[in-house]
N, C-alpha and C positions, 0 to 999 in steps of 0.2 A: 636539626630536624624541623622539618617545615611544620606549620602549625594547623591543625585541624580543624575546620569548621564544623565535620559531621562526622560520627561513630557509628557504629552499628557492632554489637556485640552478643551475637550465638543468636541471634535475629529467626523466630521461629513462630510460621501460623498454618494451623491446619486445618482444611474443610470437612467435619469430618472423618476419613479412614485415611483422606487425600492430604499430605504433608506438601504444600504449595513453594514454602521458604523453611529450607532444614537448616538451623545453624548457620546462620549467615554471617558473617563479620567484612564490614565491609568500612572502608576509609578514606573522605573526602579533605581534601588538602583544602586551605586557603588560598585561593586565586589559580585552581587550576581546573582545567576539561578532563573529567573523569567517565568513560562511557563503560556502557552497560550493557553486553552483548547475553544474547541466548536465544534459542529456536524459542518456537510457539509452548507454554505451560512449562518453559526454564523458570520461572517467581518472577521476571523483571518487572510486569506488574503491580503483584502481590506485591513485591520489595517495596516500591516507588508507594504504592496506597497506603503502608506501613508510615512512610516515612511523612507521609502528606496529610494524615490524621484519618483516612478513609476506614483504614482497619485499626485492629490493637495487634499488638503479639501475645502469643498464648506464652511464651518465653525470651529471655535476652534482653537487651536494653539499648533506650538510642540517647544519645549525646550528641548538643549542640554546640560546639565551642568549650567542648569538654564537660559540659553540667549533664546531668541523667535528666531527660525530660519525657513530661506522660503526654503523647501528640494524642488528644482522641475527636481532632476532629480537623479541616482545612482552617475552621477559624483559629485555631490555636496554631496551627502551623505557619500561619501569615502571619501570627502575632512576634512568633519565634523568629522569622527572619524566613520561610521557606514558600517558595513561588512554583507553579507549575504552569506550563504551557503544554494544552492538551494538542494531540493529534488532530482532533476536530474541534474546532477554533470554538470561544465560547462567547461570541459576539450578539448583540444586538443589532439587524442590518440596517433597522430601519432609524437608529439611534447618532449622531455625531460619535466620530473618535475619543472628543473631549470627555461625551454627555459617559460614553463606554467605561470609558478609565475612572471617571467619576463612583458608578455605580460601584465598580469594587475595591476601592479604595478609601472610600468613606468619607471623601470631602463633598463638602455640603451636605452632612447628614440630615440637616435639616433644612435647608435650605438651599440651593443648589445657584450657587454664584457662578453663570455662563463666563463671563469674561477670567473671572479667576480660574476656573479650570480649564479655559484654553491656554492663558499663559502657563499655567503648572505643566502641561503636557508639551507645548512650546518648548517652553526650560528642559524636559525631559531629554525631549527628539535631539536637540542640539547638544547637547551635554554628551550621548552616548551616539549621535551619527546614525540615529531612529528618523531621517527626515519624514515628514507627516504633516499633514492640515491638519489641526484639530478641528475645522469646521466641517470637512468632509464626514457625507453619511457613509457607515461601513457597507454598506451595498456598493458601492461606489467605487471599492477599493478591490485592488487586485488581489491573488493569495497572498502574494509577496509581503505586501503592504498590511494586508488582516492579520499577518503573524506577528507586523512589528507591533501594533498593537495590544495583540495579546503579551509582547515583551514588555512594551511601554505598563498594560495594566501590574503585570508582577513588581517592576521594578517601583510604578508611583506605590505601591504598600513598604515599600524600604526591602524586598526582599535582597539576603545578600544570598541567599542559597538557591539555584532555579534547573528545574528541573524540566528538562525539555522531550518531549515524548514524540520520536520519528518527525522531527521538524523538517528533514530532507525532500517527505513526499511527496508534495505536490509543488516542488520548486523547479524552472527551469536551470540548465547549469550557470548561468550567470545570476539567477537568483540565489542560487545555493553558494557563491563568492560571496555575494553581499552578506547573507547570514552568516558566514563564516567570517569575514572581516567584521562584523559587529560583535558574535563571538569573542574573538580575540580582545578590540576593544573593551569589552566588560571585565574579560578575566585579566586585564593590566589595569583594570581601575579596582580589583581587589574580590569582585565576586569569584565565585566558584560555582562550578556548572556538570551537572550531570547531565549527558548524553544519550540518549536512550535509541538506535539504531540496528539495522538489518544490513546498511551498505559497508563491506568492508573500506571499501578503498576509500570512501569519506570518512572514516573512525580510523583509519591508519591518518588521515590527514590534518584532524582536528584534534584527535587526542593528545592528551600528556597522557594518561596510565589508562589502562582497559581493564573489566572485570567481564569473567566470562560466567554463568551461569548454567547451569546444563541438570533438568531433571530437579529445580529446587534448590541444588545445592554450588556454592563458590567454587568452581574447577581452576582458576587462575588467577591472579592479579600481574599483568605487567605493564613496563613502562612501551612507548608505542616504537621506542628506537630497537628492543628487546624481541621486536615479535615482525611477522608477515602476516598477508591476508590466508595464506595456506596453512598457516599453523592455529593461526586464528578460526578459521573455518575446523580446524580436525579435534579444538578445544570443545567447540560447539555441538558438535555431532557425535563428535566419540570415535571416526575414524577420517582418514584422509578422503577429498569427494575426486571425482574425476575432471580431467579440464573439457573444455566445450572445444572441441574443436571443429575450423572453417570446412566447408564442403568443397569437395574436390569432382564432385559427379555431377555432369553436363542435367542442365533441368529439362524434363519433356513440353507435353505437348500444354496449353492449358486449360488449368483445370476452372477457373472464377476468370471472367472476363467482365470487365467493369467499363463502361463508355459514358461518357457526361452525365452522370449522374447528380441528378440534383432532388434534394428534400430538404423540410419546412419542419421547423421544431412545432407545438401545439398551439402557440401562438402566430402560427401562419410565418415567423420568420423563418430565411432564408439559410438554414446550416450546413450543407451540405453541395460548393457550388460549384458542382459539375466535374470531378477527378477524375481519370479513364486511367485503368491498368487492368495489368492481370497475375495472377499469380498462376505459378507451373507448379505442373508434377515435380517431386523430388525437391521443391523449394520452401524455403520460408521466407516471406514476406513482412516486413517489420513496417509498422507505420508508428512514430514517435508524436508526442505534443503534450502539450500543458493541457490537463482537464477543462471542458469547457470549449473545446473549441471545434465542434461537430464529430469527434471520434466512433462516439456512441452513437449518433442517430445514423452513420454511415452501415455502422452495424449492423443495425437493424433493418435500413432498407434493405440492405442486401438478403437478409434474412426472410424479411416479408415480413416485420413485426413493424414496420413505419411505410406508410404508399410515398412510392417517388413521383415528384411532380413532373419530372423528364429523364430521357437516358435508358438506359437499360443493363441487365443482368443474365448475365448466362454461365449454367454450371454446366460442365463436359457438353458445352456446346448447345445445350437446350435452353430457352430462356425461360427465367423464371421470375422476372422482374413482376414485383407485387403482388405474387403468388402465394397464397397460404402457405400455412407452414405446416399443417395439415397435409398439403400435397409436396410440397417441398422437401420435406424433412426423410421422407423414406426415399429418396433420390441420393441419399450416401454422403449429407454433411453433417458435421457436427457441432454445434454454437454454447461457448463459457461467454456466460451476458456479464457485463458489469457490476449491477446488481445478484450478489447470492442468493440472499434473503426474499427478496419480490420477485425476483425473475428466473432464477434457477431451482429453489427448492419448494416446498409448500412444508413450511415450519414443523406445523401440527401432525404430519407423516411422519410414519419409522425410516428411519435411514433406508432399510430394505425397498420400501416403496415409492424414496426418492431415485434410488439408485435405477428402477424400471421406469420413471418417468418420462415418457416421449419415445421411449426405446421399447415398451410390452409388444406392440405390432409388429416389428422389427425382430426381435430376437425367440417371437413364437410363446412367449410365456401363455397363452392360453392353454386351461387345463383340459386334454384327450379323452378324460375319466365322464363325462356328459356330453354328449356329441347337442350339438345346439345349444348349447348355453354356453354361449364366449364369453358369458359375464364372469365363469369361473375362471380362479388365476391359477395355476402350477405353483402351488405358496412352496414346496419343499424345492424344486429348482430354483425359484426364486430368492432364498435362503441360503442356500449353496453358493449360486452367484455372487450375493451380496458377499457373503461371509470371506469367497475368495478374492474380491475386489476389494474389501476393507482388510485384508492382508495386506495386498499388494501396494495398496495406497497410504498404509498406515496409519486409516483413520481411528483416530484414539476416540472411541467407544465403548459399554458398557454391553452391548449389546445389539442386532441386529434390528431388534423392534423399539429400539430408543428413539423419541420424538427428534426427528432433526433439529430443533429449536435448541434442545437441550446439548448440543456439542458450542465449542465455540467456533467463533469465525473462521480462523482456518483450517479445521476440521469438516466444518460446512463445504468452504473451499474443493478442500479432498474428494466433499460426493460428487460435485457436480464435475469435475474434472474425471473421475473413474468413471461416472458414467456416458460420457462424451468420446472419450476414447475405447471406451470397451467396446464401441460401436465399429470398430477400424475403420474410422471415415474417410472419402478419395481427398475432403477439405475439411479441416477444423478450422475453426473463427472465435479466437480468442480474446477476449478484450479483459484488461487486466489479470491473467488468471493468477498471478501469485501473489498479486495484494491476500497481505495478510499471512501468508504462509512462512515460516519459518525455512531457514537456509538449507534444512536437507529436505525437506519436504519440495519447495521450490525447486531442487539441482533436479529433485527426482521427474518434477515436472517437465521441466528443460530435457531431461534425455528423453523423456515421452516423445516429445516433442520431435529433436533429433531422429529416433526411432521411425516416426512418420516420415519423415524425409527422406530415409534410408531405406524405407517401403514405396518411396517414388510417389508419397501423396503432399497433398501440398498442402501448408499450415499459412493463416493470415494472422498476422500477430500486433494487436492493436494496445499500446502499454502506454504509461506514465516513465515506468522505468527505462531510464534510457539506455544502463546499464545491460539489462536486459534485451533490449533488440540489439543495440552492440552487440554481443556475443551469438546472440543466435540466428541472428539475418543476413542473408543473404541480398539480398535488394533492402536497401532502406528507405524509407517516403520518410517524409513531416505534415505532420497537418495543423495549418495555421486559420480559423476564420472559414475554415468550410473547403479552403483549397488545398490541395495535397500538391508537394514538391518532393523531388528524387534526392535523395541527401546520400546515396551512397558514395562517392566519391568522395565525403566530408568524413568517410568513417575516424578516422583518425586525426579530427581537428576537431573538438568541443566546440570551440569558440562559433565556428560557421554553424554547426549545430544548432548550438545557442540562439543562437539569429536568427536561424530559419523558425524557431520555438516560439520566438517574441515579435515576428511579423518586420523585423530589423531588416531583414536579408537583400530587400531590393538597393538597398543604399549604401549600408555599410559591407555586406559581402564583399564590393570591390575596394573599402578601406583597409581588409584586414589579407588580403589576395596578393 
């Protein structure tokens, strides 16, 4: 029997009435990739804070190499051997690589020996295939590079147990090899590695064993030769999801017409430099890339929430290049921005009064009962709405007049997507809409989506997930540095993908051709 570096036995913490981790038992091998699957409010957090000194358990016990241990804080959990790599990188930009690893690691506690901590991080990079400057400031460095970092900081505290939280998302596919082959090299020098992910097909790839979570409680444990991404998904959710499939119906006439379009981030630079397409009725439109490299602000010209410096926009043939969104918006489109939180909800609102936002003109919620005073709202149709769009969406709520702030992220997610589509728009313009959403919540998006297409309207689909526009696009772009290229012919080759992601494509394209 292989030997345990970590236990978890009847693992249980409640918020509350809300049981988060029911009875959990869960078992990390020495020197193996153990992932950790479940939708949105499955515990995989909760487990993972449990295990990281963040929370206590109100029951159960954890063991580290077989001893019971009381984690009740990350400093005692680094002390024990247990490292974490968050989601959002937890870097100093303006600090060296060295100076970074330094600070949580605790060399030169009192003194902070430059040369000595670059060699120590030196030693690191080369020992585990982490190549890195230590001289380099983290502003400097790409995602890529910011994550190995955060590996390099867990690993200089000696951790041998690390816990990695959606390391996949912001990676291009040949960045997501390199992490994987560092991966591997760690768990054949003896660490053990928890995986914490949403992408089937990369947790069929990387794992040894899978745990699936669902509602708080252990639904599964198997090995990854033992399972598929279809059985895996029906553990997740509780029943089998539908497959996506490709469109076989000619696209009309269209509906977004894009010509040289070019816009300037806030600092007057150039992000946006000059794409022309268009997306049709009955289509969706996919544009892929690595975060950062003009996706968003394309977005938003198009929306009229950024002025374009040149080029022009036209919906169902009327232009509307730079045009409020004020006069835009009741012209039949509908925009999921980037941003949830700042740009789609206003926190401090009830879910109900997110849900009307940008749409009370449009759907008549003015109340009938005072003739001239449109300041009143129809509060009881607007109740009704909410209440049957937050069915339909399954947003997990308390209540219709609950603070939007008070749900979490992907439940936030849920409002401003129900309330985008309930508008049956001729365009939607989606820029990441299932960051954050758990796998039935997301499928459920996806057939929305689908659905629009089926309705002969046309969907622009702007993601990180490349996964993601794979499956549901129909035309594929990339956007690399502001310029968009057509990658549809590449559906079925990563690699040229890949390229086109990393600004590669002009040179190596015809290496791999």
């Amino acid at each position: 029997m292989a030997s345990l570096a970590l236990e978890l036995h009847g693992v249980t913490k409640a918020f509350g009435n809300n049981i988060a981790v029911d009875s959990v038992d869960f078992a990390l091998e020495r020197g193996e990739i153990h992932t950790l699957l479940g939708e949105n409010g499955a515990g995989k957090s909760t487990l993972m804070n449990l295990i990281y000194g963040l929370y206590q358990p109100d029951a159960g016990e954890i063991l580290i190499d077989g001893e019971p241990c009381i984690i009740d804080s990350p400093k005692t959990a680094i002390a024990l051997g247990l490292g974490m790599v968050h989601q959002h990188f937890m870097l100093v930009p303006s600090l060296s690589v060295a100076e970074n690893i330094a600070l949580t690691s605790g060399r030169g506690k009192f003194r902070f020996h430059r040369s000595e901590a670059e060699e120590h991080v030196q030693q690191l990079s080369t020992r585990y295939g982490l190549s890195i400057s230590p001289q380099t400031k983290v502003w400097q460095l790409s995602v890529g590079l910011q994550q190995r970092v955060e590996i390099l900081k867990a690993l200089s505290a000696d951790a041998e147990i690390l816990i990695l939280d959606e390391p996949t998302a912001v990676l291009s596919p040949q960045k997501i090899t390199e992490l994987f082959t560092i991966l591997r090299r760690l768990k054949s020098d003896g660490h053990s590695i928890i995986f914490i992910s949403h992408k089937l097909k990369e947790v069929m790839e990387i794992s040894d064993r899978i745990t699936v979570l669902r509602l708080g409680k252990k639904v599964a444990t198997t090995k990854v030769a033992g399972t598929s991404p279809t059985e895996l998904a029906k553990q997740m959710v509780g029943h089998e999801l539908p497959e996506i499939q490709r469109s076989t119906q000619a696209p009309g006439s269209p509906i977004l017409e894009i010509r040289k379009l070019i816009a300037a981030d806030h600092d007057g630079r150039q992000v946006v430099g000059g794409p022309s397409f268009d997306v049709r009725a009955g289509e969706i439109v996919g544009i892929a890339g690595i975060d950062g490299n003009g996706q968003i602000e394309l977005a938003e010209t198009i929306v009229g929430l950024r002025r374009s410096q040149s080029g022009s926009v036209r919906f169902n043939g009327q232009p509307i290049t730079n045009l409020p969104t004020s006069k835009s918006r009741p012209l039949g489109y509908g925009y999921v921005p980037e941003d949830r939180q700042t740009e789609g909800l206003i926190l401090s609102f009830t879910v109900a009064e997110n849900l009307i936002l940008n749409v009370h003109q449009l759907k008549g919620y003015r109340s009938k009962l005072l003739k001239g005073w449109e300041a009143f709202l129809d509060l009881k149709r607007i109740d009704a709405d909410s209440e049957a769009l937050i069915r339909s969406y399954d947003v997990r709520t308390t209540h219709t007049h609950a603070p939007a702030g008070s749900l979490s992220g992907g439940n936030q997610q849920k409002v401003v997507i129900a309330r985008e589509l309930s508008q049956e728009p001729q365009l939607l313009l989606a820029v990441n809409p299932t960051r954050g959403l758990d796998i039935g919540a997301a499928d459920y998006t996806h057939q929305q989506f689908l659905e629009q297409r089926r309705q002969q309207r046309a969907v622009l689909l702007i993601s990180t997930e490349l996964d993601e526009i794979l499956a549901l696009s129909d035309r594929i772009f990339v956007m690399y540095r502001g310029g968009l290229t057509e990658a549809t012919a590449f559906r079925d080759d990563l690699s040229k993908i890949g390229l086109l992601m990393t600004g590669n494509w002009q040179h190596e394209l015809d290496q791999v051709s």
